[in-house]
KEMARNU-355230 format. One record per residue (C-alpha): residue number from 1; residue in one letter; x, y, z. Coordinates in Angstrom, 1 decimal. Each point is the difference from the previous one (the first is absolute). Last residue first. Layout:
BEGIN
i NUM | aa A | x X | y Y | z Z
...
% end
This chain:
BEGIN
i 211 | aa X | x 101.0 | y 199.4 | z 39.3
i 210 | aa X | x 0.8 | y -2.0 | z 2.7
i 209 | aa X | x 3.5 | y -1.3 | z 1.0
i 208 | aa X | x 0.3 | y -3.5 | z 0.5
i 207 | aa X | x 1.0 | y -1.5 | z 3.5
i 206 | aa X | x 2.8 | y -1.5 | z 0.6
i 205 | aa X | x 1.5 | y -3.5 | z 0.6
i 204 | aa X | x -3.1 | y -1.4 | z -0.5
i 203 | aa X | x 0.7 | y -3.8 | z 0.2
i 202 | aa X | x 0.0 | y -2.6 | z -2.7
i 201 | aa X | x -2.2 | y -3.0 | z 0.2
i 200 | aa X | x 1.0 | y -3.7 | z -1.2
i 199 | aa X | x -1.8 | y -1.3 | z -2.5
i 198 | aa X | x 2.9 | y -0.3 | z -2.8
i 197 | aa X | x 0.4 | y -3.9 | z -0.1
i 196 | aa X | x 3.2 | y -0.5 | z 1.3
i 195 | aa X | x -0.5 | y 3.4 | z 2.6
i 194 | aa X | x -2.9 | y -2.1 | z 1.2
i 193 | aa X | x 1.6 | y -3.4 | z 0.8
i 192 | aa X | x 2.8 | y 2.4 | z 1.9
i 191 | aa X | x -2.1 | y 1.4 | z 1.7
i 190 | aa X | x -1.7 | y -3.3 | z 1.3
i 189 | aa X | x 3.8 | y -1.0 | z 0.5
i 188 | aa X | x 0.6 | y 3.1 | z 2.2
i 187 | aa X | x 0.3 | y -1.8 | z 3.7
i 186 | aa X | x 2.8 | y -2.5 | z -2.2
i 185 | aa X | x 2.1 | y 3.0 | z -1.5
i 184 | aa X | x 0.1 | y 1.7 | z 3.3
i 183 | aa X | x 0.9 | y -3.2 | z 1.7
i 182 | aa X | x 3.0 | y -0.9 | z -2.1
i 181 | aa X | x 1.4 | y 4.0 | z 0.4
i 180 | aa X | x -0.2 | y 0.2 | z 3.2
i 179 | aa X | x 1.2 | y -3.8 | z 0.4
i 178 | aa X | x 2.8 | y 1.3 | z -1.6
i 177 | aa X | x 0.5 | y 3.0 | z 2.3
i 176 | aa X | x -0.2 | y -2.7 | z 3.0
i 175 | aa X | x 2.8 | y -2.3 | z -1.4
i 174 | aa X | x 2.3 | y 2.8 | z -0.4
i 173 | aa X | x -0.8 | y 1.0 | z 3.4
i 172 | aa X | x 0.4 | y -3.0 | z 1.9
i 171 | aa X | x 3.3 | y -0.4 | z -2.0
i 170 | aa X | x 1.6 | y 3.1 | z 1.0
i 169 | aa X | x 2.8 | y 1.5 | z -2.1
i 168 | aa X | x -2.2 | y 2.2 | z -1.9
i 167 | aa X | x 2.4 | y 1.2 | z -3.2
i 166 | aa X | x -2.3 | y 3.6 | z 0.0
i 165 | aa X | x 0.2 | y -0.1 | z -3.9
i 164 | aa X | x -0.5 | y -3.9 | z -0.3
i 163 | aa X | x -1.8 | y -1.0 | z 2.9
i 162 | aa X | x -2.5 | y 2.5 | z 1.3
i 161 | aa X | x -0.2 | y 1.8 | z -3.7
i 160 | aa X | x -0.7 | y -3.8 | z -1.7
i 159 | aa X | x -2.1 | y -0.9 | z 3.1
i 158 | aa X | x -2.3 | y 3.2 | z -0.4
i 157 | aa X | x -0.6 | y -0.4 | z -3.4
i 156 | aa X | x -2.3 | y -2.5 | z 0.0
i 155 | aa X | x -2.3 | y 1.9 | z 2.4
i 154 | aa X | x -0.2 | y 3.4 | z -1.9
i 153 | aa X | x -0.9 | y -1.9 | z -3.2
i 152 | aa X | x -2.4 | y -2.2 | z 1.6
i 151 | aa X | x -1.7 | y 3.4 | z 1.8
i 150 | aa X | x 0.1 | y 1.6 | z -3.4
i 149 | aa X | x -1.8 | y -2.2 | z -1.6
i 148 | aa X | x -2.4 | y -0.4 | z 2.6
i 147 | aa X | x -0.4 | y 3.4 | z 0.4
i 146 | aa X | x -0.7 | y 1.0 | z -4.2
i 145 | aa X | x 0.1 | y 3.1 | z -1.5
i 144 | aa X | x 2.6 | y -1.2 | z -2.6
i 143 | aa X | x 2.2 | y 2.8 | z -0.3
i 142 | aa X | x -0.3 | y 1.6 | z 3.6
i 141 | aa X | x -0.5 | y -3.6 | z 2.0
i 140 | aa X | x 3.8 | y -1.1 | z -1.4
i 139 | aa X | x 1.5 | y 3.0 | z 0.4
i 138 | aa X | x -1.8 | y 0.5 | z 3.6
i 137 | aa X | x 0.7 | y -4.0 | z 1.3
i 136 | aa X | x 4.3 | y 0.7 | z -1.7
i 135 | aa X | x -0.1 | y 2.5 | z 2.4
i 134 | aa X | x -1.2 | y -1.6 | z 2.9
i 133 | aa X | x 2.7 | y -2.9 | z -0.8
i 132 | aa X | x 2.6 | y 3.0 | z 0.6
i 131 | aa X | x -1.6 | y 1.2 | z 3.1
i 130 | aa X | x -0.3 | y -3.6 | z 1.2
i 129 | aa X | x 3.9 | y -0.2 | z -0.7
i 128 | aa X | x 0.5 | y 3.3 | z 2.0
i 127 | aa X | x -2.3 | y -1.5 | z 3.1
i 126 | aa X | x 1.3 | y -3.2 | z 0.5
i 125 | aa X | x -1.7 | y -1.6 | z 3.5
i 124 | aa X | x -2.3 | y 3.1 | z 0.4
i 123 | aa X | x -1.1 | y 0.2 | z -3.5
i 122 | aa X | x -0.3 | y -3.3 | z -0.8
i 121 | aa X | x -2.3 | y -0.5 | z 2.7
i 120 | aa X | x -2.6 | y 2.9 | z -1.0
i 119 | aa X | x 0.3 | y -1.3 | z -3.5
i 118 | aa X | x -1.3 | y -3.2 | z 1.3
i 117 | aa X | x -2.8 | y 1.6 | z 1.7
i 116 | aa X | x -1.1 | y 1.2 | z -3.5
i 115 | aa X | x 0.4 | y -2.8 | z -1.8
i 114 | aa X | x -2.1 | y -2.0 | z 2.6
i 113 | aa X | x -2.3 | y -2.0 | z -2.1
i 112 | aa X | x -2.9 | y 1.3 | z 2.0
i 111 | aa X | x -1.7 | y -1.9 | z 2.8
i 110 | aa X | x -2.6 | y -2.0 | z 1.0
i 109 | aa X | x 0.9 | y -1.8 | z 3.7
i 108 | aa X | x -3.4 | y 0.8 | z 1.2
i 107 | aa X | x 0.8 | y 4.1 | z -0.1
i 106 | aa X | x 2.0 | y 0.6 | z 3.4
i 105 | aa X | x 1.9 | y -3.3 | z 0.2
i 104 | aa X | x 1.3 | y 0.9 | z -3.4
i 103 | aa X | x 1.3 | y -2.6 | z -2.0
i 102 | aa X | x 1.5 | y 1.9 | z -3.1
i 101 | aa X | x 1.0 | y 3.1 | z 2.1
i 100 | aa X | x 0.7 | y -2.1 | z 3.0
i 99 | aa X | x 2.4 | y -2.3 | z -2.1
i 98 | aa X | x 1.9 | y 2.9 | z -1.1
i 97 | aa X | x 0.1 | y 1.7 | z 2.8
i 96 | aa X | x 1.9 | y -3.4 | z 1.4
i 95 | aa X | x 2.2 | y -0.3 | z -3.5
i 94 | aa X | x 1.3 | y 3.3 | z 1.3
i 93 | aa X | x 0.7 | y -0.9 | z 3.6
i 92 | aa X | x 2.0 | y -3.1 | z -1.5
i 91 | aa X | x 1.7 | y 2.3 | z -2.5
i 90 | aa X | x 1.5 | y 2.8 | z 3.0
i 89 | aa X | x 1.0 | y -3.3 | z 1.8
i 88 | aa X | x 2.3 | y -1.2 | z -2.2
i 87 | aa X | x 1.3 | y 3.4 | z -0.4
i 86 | aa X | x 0.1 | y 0.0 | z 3.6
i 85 | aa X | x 2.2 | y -3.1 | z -0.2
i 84 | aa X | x 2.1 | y 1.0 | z -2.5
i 83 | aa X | x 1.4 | y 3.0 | z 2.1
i 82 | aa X | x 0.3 | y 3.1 | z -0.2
i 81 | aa X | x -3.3 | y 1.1 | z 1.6
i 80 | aa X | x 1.2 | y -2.2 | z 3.2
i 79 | aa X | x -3.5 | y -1.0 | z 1.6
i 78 | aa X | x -1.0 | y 2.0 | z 3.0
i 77 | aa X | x -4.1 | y -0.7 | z -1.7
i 76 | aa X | x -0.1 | y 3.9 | z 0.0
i 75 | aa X | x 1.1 | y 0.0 | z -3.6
i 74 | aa X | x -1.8 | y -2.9 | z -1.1
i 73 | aa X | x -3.2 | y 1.2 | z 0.4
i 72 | aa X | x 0.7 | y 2.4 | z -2.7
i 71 | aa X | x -0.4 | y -3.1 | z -2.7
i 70 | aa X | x -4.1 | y 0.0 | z 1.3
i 69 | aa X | x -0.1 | y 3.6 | z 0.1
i 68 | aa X | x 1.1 | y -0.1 | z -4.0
i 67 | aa X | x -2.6 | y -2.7 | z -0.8
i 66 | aa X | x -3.0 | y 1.7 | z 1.4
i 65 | aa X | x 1.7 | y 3.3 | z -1.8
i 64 | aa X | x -1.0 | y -1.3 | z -3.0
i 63 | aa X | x -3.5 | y -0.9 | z 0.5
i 62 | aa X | x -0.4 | y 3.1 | z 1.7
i 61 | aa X | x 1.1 | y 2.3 | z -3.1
i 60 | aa X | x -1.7 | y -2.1 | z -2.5
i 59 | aa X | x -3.1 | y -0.1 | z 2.5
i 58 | aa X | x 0.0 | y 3.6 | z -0.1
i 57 | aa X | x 0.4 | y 0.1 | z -3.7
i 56 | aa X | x -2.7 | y -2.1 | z -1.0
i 55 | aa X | x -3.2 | y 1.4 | z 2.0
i 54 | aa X | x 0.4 | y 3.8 | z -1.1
i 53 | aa X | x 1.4 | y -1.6 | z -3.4
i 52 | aa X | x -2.9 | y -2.3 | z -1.1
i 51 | aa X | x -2.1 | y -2.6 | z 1.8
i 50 | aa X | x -0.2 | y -2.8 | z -1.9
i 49 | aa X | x 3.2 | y 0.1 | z -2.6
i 48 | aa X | x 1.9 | y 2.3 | z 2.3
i 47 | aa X | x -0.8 | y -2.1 | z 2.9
i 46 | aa X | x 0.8 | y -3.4 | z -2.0
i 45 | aa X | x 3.7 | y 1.3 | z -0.6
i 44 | aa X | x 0.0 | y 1.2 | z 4.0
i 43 | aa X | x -0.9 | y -3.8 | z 1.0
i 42 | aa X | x -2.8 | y -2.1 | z 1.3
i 41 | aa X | x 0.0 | y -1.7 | z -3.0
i 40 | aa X | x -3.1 | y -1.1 | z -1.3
i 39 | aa X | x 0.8 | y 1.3 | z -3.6
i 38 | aa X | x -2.6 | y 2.0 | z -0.5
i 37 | aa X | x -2.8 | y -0.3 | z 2.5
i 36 | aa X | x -0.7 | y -1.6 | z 3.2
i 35 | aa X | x 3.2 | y 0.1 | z 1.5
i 34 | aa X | x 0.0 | y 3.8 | z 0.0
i 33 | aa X | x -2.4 | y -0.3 | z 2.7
i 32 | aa X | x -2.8 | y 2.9 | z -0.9
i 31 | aa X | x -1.6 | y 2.4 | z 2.5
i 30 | aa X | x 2.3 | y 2.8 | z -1.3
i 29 | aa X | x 1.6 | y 1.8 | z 3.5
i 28 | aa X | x 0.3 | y -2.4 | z 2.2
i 27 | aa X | x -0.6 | y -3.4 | z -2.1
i 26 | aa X | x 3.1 | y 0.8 | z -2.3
i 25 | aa X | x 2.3 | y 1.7 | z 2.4
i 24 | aa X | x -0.5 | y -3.3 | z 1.7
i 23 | aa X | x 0.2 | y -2.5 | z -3.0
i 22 | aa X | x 2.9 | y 1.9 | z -1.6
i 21 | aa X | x 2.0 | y 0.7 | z 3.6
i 20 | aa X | x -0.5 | y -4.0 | z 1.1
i 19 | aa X | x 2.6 | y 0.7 | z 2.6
i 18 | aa X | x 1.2 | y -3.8 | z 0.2
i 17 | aa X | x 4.0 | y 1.5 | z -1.4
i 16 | aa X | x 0.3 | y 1.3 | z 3.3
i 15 | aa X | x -1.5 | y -2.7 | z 2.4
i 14 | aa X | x 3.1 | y -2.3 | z -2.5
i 13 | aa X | x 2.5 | y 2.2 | z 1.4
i 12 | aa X | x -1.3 | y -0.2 | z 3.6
i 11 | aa X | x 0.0 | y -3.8 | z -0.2
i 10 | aa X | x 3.9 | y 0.3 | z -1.7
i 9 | aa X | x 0.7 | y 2.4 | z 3.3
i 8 | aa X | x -1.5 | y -2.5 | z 2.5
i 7 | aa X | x 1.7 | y -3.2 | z -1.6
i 6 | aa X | x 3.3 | y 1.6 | z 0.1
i 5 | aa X | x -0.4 | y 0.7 | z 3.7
i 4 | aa X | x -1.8 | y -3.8 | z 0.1
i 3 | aa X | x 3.2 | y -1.1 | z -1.4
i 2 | aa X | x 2.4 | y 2.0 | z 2.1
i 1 | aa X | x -1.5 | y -1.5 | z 3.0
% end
C-alpha cells in the first residue's frame, strides 16, 4: 500500500509540472503557441522572446511555483521531514514536475526545458543555497544579458554551494544537484553552440530612455 501512496503523490507531482502555463496563457490570450516560434520551447525564456513581458513573467512565476507545490507535497505525505528518506522523497516528487513540464500530458508531451520548474524544486528542497545560486543567475544575466548563460552559471554552481559550503551529508542529494547542473548544461547545448559563435540574443533588461 505504501507504494501506490507514494505512487499517488509522485503522479500528482508530475499532473503539476504538465500545466502547460506558456502554451495556455499563450493560446488564451495571444492566439499564438509559443512552440511555434522562437525557440519552440514551451517555456518562460521563449515567452519573453515570443510573447513579451505581460505573457513571460506570469508563466515565470507559474512555471516556478509548478515545481515548488510539487516538493510541498511532501509535507502532508506523514513522512518524517528530518529524515533522509523524505528528502529522498522531496527529489523524486521533483524529478516528477520535472518530467510533466518537459512531457506534458496537457500540451502533446511538448514541453520547455524546465529551468524554471527546476528552480521551483531547488527552492523548496534547499532554499538558502538556491538563493545563493539565484544570485550568482542575476550577476551573471546583469553583465552579460544573456538567460542561458546565466541559467548554466546559476545551475553549476548550485552543487559546489549544496556540497562544499553547506557540507550536504546526503548522497541522493548530492547526486541530484549534480545532475542539476549536468542537465542544465546538456538542455542548453543549442545555446551554448550560439554563445561560441556570437548569435545568441541578449535580453532587454530595461528599457531606454527617450529623448
Amino acid at each position: 500500500m505504501e507504494i501506490l501512496y507514494i505512487g499517488i503523490f509522485l503522479f500528482t507531482a508530475y499532473l503539476l509540472g504538465s500545466i502547460p502555463t506558456s502554451v495556455w496563457i499563450g493560446k488564451l490570450f495571444f492566439n499564438i503557441d509559443v512552440r511555434e516560434f522562437g525557440s519552440g520551447n514551451a517555456g518562460a525564456t521563449n515567452t519573453f522572446r515570443v510573447l513579451g513581458k505581460k505573457a513571460g513573467i506570469p508563466v515565470l512565476i507559474i512555471d516556478i511555483l509548478k515545481g515548488s507545490a510539487a516538493v510541498a507535497l511532501s509535507y502532508s505525505s506523514g513522512f518524517d521531514p528530518g529524515s533522509d528518506f523524505f528528502i529522498n522523497f522531496q527529489i523524486a516528487l521533483g524529478v516528477a514536475s520535472l518530467i510533466g513540464h518537459i512531457f506534458p500530458i496537457f500540451a502533446g508531451f511538448r514541453g520547455g526545458k524546465g529551468v524554471a520548474t527546476l528552480l521551483g524544486v531547488v527552492i523548496c528542497i534547499h532554499p538558502v543555497a538556491c538563493s545563493i545560486a539565484l544570485l550568482v543567475f542575476l550577476a551573471v544575466l546583469f553583465t552579460t544579458r544573456y538567460v542561458s548563460l546565466s541559467s548554466m552559471s546559476a545551475g553549476l554552481s548550485f552543487p559546489i554551494i549544496l556540497n562544499v559550503i553547506f557540507k550536504n551529508d546526503n548522497a541522493n542529494l548530492m547526486i541530484f544537484s549534480i545532475l542539476v547542473a549536468v542537465v542544465l548544461v546538456i538542455t542548453h547545448r543549442k545555446n551554448i553552440t550560439r554563445l561560441l559563435n556570437k548569435q545568441e540574443t541578449r535580453v532587454k533588461l530595461y528599457n531606454k530612455a527617450s529623448h
